[in-house]
Z-matrix of the N, CA and C atoms (Angstrom, degrees):
N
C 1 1.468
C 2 1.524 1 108.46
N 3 1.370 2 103.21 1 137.09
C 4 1.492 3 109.54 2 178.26
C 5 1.630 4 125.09 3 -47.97
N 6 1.192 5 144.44 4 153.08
C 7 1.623 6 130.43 5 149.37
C 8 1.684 7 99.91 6 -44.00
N 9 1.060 8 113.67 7 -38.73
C 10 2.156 9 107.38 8 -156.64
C 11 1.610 10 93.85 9 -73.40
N 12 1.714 11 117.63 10 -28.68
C 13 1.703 12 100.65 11 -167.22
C 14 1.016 13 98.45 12 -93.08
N 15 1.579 14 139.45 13 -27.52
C 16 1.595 15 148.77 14 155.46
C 17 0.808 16 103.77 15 -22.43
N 18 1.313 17 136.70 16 -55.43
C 19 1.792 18 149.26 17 -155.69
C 20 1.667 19 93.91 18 -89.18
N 21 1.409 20 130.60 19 -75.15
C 22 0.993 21 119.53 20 168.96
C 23 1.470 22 154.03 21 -33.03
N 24 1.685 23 91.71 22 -29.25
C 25 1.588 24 111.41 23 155.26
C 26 1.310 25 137.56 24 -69.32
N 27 1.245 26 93.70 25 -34.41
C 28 1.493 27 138.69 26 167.62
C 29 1.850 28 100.71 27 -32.61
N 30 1.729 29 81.47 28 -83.15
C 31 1.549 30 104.48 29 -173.61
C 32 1.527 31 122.26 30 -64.04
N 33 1.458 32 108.50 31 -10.01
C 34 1.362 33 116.42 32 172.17
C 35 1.629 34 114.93 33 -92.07
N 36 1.343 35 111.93 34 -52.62
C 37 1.221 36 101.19 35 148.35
C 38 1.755 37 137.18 36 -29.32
N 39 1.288 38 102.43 37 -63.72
C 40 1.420 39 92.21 38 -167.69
C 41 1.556 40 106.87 39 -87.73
N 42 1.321 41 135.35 40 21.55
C 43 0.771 42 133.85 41 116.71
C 44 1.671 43 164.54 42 -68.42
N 45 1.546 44 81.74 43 -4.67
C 46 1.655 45 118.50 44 167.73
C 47 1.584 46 93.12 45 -70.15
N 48 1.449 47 119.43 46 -59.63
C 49 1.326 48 134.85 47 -167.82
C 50 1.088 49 126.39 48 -41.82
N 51 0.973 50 80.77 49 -73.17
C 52 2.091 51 114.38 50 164.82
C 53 1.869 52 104.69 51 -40.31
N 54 1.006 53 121.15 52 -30.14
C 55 1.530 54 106.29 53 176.87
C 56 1.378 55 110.91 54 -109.43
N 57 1.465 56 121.21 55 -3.98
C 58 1.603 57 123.75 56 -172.55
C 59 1.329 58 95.77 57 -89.62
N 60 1.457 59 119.38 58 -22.63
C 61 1.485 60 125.11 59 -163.87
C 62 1.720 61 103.86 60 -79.06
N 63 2.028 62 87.93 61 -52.85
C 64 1.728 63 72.19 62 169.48
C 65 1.214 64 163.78 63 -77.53
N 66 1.612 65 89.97 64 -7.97
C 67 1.313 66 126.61 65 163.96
C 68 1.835 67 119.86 66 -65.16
N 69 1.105 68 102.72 67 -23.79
C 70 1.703 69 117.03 68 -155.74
C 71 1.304 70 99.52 69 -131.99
N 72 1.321 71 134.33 70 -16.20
C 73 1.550 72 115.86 71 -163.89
C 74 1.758 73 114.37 72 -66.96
N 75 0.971 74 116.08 73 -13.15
C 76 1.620 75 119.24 74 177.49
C 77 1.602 76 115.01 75 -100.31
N 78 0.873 77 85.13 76 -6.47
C 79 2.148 78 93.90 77 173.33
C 80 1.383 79 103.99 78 -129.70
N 81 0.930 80 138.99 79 -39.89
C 82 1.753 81 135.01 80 -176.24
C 83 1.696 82 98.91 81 -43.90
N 84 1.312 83 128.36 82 -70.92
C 85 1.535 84 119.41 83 -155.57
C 86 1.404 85 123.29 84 -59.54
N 87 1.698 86 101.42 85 -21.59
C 88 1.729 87 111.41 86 -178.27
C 89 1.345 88 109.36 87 -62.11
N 90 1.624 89 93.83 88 -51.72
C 91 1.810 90 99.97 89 170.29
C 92 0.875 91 144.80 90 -54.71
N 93 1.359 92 112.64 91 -36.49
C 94 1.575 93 126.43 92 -159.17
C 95 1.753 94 88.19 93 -100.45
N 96 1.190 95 124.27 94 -13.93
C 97 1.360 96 110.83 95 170.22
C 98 2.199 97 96.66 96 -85.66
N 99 0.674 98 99.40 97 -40.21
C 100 1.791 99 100.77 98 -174.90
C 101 1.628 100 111.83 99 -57.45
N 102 1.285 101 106.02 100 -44.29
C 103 1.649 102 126.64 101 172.12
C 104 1.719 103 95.26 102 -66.49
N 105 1.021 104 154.86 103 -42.25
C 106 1.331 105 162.52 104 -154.03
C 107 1.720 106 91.53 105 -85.49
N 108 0.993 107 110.14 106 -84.72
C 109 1.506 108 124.64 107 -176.84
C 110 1.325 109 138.81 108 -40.28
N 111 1.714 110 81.23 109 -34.60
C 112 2.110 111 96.11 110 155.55
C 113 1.519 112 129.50 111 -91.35
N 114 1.457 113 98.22 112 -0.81
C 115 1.211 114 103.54 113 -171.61
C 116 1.521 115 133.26 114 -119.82
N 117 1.807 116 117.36 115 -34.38
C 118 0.763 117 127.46 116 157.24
C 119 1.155 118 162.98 117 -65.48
N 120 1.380 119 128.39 118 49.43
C 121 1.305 120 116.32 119 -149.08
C 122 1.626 121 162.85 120 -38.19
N 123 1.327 122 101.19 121 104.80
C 124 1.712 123 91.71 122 -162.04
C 125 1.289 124 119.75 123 -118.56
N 126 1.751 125 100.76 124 161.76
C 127 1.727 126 95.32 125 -166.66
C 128 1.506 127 111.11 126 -80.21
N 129 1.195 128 132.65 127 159.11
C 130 1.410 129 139.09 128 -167.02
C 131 2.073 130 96.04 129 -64.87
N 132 1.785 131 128.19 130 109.50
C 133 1.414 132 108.60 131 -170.83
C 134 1.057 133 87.35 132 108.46
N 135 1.389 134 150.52 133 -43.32
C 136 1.800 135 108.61 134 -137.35
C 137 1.371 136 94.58 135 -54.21
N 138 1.480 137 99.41 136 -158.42
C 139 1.613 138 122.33 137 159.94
C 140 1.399 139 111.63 138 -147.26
N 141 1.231 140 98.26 139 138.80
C 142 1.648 141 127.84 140 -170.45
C 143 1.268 142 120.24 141 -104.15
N 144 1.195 143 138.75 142 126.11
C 145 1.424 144 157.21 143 173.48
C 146 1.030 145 109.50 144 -96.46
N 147 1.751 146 109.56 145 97.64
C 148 1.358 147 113.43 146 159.42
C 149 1.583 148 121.86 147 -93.48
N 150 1.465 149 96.48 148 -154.80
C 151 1.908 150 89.90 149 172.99
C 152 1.900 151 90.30 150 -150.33
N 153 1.660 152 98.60 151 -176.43
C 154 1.017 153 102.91 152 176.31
C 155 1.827 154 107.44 153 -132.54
N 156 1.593 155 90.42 154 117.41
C 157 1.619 156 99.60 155 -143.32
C 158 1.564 157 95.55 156 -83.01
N 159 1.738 158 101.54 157 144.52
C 160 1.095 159 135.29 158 -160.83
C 161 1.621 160 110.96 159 -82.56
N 162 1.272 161 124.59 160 174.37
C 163 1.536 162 116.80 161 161.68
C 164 1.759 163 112.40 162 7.10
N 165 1.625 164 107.34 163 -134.84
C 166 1.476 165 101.57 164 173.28
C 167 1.634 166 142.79 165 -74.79
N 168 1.716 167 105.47 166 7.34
C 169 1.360 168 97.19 167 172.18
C 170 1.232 169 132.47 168 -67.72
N 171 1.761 170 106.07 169 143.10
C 172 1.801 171 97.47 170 177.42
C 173 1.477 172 110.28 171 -43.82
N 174 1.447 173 97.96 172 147.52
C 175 1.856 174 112.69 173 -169.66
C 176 1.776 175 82.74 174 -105.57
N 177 1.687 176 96.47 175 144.57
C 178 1.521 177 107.84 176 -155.22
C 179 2.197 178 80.17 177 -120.66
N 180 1.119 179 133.43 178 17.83
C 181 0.877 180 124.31 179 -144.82
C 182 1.053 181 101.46 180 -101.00
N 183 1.697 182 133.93 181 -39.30
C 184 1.918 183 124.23 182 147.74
C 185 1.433 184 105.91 183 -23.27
N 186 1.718 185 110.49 184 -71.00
C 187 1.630 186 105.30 185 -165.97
C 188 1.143 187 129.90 186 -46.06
N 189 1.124 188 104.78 187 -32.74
C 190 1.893 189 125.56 188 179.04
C 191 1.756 190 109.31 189 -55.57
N 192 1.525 191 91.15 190 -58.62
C 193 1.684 192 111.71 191 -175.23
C 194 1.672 193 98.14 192 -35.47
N 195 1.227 194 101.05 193 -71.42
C 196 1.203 195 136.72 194 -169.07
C 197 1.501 196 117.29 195 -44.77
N 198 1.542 197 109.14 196 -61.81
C 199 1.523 198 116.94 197 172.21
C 200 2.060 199 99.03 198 -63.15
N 201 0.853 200 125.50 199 -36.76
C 202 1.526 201 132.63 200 168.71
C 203 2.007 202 117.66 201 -33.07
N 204 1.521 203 86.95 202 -55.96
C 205 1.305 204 121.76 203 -166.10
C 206 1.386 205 95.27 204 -55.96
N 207 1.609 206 116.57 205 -54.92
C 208 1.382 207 110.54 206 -147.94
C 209 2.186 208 85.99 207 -128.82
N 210 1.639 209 95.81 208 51.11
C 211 1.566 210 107.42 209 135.57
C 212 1.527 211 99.78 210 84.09
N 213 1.284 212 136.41 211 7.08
C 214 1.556 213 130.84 212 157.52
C 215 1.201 214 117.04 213 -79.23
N 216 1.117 215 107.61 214 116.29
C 217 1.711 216 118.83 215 167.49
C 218 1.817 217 116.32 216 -46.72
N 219 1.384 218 106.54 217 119.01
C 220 1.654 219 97.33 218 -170.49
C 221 1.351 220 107.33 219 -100.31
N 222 1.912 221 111.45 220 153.83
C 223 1.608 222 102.38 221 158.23
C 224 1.269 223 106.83 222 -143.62
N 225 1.330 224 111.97 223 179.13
C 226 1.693 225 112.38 224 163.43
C 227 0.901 226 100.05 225 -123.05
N 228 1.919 227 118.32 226 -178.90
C 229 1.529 228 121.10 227 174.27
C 230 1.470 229 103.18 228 -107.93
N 231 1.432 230 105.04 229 172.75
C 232 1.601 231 106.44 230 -162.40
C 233 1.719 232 80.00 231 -144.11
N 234 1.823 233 125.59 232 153.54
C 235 0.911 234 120.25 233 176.21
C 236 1.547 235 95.22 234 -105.43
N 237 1.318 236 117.93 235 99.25
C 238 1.892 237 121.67 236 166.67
C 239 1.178 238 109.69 237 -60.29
N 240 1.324 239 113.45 238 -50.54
C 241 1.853 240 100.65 239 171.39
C 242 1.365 241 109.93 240 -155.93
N 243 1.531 242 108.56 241 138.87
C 244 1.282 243 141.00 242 -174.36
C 245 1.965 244 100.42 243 -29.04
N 246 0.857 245 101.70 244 135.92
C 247 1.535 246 112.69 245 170.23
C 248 1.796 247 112.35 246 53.02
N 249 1.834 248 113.75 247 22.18
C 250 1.568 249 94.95 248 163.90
C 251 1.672 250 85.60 249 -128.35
N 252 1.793 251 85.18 250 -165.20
C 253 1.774 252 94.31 251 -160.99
C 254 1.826 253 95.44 252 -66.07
N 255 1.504 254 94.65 253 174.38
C 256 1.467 255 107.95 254 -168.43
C 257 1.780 256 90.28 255 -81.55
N 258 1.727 257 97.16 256 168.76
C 259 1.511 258 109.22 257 -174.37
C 260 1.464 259 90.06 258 -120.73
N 261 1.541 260 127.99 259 150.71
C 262 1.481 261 136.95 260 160.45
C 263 1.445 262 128.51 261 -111.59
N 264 1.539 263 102.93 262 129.40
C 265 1.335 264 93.33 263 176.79
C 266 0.926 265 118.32 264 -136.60
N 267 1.148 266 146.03 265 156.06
C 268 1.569 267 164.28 266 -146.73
C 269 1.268 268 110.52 267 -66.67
N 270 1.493 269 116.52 268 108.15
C 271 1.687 270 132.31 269 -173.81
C 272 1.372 271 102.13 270 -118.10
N 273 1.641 272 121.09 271 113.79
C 274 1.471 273 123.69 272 142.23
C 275 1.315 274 98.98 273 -105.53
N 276 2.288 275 96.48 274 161.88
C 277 1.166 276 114.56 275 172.36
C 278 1.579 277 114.73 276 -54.37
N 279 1.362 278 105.92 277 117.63
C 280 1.652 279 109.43 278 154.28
C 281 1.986 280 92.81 279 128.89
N 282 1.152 281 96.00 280 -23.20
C 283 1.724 282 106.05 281 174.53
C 284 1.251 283 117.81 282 -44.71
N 285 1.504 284 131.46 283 113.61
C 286 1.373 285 135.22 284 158.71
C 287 1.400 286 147.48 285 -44.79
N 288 1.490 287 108.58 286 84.97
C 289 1.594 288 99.66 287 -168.96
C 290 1.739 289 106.22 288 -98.90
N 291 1.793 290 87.00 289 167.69
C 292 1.464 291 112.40 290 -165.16
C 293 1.123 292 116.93 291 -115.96
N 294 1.183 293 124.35 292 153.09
C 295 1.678 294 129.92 293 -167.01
C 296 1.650 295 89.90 294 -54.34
N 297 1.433 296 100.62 295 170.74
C 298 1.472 297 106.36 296 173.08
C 299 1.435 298 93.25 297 -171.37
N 300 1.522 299 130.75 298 -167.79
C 301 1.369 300 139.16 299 -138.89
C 302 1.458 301 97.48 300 -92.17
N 303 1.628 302 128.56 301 154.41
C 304 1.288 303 122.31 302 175.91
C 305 1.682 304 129.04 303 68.49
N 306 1.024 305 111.26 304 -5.67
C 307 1.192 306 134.08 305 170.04
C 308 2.009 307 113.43 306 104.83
N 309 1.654 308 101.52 307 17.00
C 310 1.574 309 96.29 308 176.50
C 311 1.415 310 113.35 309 -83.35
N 312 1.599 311 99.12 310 -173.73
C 313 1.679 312 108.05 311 -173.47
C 314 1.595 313 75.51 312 -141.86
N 315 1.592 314 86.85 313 130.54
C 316 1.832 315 119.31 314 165.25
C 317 1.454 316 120.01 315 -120.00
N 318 1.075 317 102.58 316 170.73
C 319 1.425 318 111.47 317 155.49
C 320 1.400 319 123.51 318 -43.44
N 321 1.407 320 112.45 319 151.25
C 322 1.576 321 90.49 320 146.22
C 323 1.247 322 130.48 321 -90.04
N 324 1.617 323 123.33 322 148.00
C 325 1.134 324 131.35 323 175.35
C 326 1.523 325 125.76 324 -18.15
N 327 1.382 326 86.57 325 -47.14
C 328 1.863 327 109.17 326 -176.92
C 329 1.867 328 119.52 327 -54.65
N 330 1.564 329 107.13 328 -27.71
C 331 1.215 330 123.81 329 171.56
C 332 1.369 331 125.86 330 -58.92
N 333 1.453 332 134.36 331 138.72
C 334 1.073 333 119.95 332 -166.83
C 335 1.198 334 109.84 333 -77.14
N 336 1.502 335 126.91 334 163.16
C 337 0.989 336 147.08 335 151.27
C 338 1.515 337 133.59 336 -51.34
N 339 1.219 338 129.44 337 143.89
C 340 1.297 339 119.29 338 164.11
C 341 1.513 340 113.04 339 174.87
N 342 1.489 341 110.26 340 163.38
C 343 1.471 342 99.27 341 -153.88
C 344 1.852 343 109.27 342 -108.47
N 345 1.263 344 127.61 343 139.25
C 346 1.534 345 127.43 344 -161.71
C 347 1.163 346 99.99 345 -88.53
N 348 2.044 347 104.26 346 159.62
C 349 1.259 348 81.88 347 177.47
C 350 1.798 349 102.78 348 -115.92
N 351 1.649 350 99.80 349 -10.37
C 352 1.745 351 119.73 350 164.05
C 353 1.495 352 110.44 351 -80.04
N 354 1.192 353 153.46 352 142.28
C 355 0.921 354 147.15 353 167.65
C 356 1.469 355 130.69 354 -117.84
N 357 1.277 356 129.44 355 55.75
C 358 2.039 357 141.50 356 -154.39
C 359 1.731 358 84.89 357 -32.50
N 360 1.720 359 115.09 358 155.46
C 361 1.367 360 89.00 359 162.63
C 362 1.579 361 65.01 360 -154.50
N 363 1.304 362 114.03 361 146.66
C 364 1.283 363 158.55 362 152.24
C 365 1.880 364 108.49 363 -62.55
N 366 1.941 365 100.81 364 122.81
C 367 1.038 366 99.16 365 -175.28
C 368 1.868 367 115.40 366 -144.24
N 369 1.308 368 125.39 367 167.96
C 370 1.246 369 109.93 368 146.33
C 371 1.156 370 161.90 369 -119.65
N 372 1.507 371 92.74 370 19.49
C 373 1.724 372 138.86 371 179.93
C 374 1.481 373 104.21 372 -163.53
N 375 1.639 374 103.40 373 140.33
C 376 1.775 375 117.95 374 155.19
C 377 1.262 376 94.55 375 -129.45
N 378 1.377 377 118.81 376 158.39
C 379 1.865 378 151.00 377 144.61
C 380 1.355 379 117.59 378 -86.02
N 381 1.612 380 108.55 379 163.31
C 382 1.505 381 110.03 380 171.62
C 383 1.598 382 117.81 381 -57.03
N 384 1.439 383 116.04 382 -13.51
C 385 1.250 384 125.67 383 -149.82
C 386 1.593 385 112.88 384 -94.13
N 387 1.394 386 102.99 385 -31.02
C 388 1.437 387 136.10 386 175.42
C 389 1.314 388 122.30 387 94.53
N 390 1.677 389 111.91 388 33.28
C 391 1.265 390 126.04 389 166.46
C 392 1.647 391 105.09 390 -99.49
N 393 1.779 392 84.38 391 147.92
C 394 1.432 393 95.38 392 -173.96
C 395 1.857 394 113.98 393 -132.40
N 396 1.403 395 88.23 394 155.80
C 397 2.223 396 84.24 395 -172.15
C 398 1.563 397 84.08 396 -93.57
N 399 1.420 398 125.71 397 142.16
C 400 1.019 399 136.28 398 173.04
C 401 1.969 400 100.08 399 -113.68
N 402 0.997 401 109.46 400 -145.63
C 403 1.571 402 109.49 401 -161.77
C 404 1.991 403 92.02 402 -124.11
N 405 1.123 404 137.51 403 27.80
C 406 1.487 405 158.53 404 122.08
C 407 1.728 406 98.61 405 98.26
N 408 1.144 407 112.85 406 14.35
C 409 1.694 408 108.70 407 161.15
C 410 1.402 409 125.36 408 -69.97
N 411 1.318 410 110.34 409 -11.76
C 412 1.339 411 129.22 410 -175.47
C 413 1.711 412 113.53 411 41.41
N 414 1.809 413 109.25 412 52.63
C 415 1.517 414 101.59 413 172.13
C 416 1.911 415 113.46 414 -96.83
N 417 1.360 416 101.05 415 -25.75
C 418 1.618 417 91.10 416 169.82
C 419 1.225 418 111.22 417 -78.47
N 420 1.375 419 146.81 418 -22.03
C 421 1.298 420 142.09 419 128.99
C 422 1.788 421 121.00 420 14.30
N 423 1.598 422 86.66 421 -93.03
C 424 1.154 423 116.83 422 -177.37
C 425 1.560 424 105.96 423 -69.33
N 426 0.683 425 115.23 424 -11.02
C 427 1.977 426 121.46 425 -177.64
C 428 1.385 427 118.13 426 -82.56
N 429 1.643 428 95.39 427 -54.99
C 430 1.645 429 118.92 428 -171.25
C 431 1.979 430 83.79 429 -69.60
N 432 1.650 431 134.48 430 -69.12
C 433 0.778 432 128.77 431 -175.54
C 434 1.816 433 129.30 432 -29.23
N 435 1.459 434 104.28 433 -54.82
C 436 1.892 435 110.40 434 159.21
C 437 1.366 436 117.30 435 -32.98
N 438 1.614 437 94.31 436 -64.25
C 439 0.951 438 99.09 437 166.23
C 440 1.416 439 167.14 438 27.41
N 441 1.340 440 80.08 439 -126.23
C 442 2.033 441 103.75 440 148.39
C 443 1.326 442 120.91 441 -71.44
N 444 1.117 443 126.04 442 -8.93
C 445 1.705 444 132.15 443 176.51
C 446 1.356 445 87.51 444 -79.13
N 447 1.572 446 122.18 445 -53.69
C 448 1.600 447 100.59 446 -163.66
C 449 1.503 448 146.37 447 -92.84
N 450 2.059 449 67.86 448 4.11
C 451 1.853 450 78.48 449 177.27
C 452 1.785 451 93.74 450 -160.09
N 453 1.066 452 118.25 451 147.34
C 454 1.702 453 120.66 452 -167.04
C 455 1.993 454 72.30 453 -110.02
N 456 1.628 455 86.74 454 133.67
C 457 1.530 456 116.03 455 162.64
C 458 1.362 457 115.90 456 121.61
N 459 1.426 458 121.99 457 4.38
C 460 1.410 459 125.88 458 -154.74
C 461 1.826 460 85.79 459 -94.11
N 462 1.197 461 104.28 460 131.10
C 463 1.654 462 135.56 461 161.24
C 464 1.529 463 131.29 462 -56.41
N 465 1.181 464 133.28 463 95.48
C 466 1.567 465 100.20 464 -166.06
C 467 1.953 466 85.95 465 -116.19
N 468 0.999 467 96.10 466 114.38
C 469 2.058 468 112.66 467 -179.48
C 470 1.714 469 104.16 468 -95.23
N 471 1.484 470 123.42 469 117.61
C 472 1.275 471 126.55 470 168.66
C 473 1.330 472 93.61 471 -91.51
N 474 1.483 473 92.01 472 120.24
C 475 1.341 474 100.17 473 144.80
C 476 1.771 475 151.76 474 -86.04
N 477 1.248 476 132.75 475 117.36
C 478 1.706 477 110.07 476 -142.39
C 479 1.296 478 78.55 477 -147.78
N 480 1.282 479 87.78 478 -179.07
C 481 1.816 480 124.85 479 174.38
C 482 1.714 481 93.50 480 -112.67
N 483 1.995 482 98.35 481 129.36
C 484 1.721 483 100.93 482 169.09
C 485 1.233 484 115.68 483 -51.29
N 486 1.506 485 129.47 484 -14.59
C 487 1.542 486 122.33 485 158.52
C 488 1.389 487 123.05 486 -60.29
N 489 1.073 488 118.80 487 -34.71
C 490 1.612 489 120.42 488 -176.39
C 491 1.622 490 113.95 489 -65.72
N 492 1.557 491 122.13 490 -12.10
C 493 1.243 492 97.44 491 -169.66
C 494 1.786 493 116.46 492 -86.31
N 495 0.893 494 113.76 493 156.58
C 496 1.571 495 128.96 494 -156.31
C 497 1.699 496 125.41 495 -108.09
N 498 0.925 497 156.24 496 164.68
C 499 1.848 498 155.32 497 168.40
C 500 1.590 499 84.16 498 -80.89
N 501 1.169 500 128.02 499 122.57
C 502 1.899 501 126.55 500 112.35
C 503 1.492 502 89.89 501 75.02
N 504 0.785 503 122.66 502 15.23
C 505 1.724 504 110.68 503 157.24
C 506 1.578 505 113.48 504 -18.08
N 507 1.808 506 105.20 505 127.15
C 508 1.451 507 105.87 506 -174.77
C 509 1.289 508 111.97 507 -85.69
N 510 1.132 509 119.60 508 158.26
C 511 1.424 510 130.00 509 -177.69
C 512 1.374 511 133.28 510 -132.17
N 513 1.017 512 124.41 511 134.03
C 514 1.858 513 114.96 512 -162.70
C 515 1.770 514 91.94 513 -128.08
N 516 1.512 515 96.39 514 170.63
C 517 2.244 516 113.29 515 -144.12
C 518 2.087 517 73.21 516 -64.31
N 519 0.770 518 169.42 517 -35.59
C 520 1.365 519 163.26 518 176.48
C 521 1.234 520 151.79 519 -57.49
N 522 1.195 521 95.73 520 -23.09
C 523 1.648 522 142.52 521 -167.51
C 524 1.930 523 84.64 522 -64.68
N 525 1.251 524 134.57 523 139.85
C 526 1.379 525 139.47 524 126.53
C 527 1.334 526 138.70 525 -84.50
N 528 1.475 527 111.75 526 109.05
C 529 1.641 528 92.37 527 -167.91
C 530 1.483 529 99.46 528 -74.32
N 531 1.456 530 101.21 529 -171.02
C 532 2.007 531 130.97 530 -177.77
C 533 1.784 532 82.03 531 -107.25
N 534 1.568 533 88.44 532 144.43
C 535 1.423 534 127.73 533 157.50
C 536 1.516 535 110.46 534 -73.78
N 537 1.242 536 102.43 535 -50.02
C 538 1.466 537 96.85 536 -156.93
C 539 2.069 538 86.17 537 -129.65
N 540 1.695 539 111.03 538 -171.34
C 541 1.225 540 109.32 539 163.25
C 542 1.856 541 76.22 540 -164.47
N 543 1.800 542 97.23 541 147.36
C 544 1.110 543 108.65 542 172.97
C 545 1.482 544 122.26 543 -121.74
N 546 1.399 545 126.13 544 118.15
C 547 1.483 546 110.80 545 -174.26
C 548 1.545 547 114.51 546 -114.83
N 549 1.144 548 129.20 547 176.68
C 550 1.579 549 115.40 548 146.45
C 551 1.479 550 124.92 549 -40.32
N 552 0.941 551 118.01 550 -33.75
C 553 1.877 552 129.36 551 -173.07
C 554 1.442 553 106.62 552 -86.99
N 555 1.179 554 107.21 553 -21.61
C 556 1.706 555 97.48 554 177.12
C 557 2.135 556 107.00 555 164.71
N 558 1.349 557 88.21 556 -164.24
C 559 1.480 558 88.74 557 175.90
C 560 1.841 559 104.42 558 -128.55
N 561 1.303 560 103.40 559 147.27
C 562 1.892 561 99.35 560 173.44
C 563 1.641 562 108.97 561 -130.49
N 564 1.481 563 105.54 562 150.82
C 565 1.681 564 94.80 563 -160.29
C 566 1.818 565 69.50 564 -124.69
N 567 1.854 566 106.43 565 151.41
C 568 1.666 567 93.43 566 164.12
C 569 1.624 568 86.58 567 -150.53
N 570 1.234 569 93.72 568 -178.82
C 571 1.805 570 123.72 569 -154.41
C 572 1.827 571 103.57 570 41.28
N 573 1.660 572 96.92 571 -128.89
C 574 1.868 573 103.92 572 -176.43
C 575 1.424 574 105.37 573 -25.97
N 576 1.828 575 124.97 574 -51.70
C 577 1.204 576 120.10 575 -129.34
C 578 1.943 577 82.87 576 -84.49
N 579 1.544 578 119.11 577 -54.44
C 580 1.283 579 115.77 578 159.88
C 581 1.483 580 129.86 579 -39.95
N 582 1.191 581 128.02 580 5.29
C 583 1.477 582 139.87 581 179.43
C 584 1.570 583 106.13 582 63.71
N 585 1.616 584 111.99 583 46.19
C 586 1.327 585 132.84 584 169.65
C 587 1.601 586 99.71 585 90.21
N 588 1.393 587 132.93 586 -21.37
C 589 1.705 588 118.49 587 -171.97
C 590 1.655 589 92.69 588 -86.68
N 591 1.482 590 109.02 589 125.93
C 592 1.101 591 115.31 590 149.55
C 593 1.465 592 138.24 591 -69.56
């Protein structure tokens, strides 16, 4: 796929977003944390990597509360440096975050570190397949990739609006798909996590 239809997909996408959000932004997070919780399976402890959602992405910030509540260690990612995988650091409710690159809010630096084993990822398209168009910096890419090299079991959960999902999203040798995708309407698990049916 071209850079020009990339861009165009781009812009169609997040304009899908942009109206599911406004339609949904006051009911989407209850759900998509309730749809999360019945569905995903997790080990008693893990730790979960959320974010702190930007413009129109679903806000993962009930689920967080919530997975918090009942004893998962939380984090977000922080970009330490321009063009490698993201770094995480240790988020409880009420914790102060700071501007950071692109227009996010992180941790501060000062927070410890530590590595997830769920990973929320913020998107602006999914497929049946469980590829997703991200915004083309390619850091959950490169993140989800560390990753799974360094430990087999790590989760990568899109989080979306049932508007966001997309036809055949293209994909290049880099691309990381999602295990799972979580919406208001439900939850979808594909390949391993689907017991190989995508």
């Amino acid at each position: 796929m071209s850079a020009e239809a990339k861009r165009r997909a781009r812009e169609a996408a997040r304009q899908r977003r942009d109206s599911a959000h406004a339609a949904l932004r006051a009911s989407a997070p209850a759900l998509i944390a309730s749809n999360f919780l019945i569905s995903i399976p997790l080990v008693e402890g893990s730790c979960i990597a959320g974010y702190a959602a930007i413009g129109s992405e679903a806000d993962p910030t009930e689920l967080l509360l919530q997975l918090s509540g009942r004893g998962h260690p939380c984090v977000l990612p922080r970009v330490a440096t321009r063009g490698m995988p993201l770094v995480f650091n240790v988020w409880r409710p009420g914790d102060e975050l700071v501007p950071g690159d692109h227009g996010t809010r992180e941790p501060s630096p000062d927070a410890p570190e530590a590595r997830p084993d769920v990973v929320l990822v913020p998107l602006l398209a999914f497929d049946a397949h469980g590829r997703r168009l991200g915004y083309g910096g390619g850091y959950y890419d490169r993140t989800l990739e560390r990753l799974r090299n360094e430990r087999r079991g790590v989760i990568a959960v899109g989080v979306a609006f049932s508007a966001q999902e997309a036809q055949d999203l293209p994909e290049e040798d880099f691309d990381a798909r999602l295990d799972w995708v979580v919406t208001e309407k439900g939850a979808r698990a594909f390949g391993p996590a689907a017991g190989g049916q995508a």
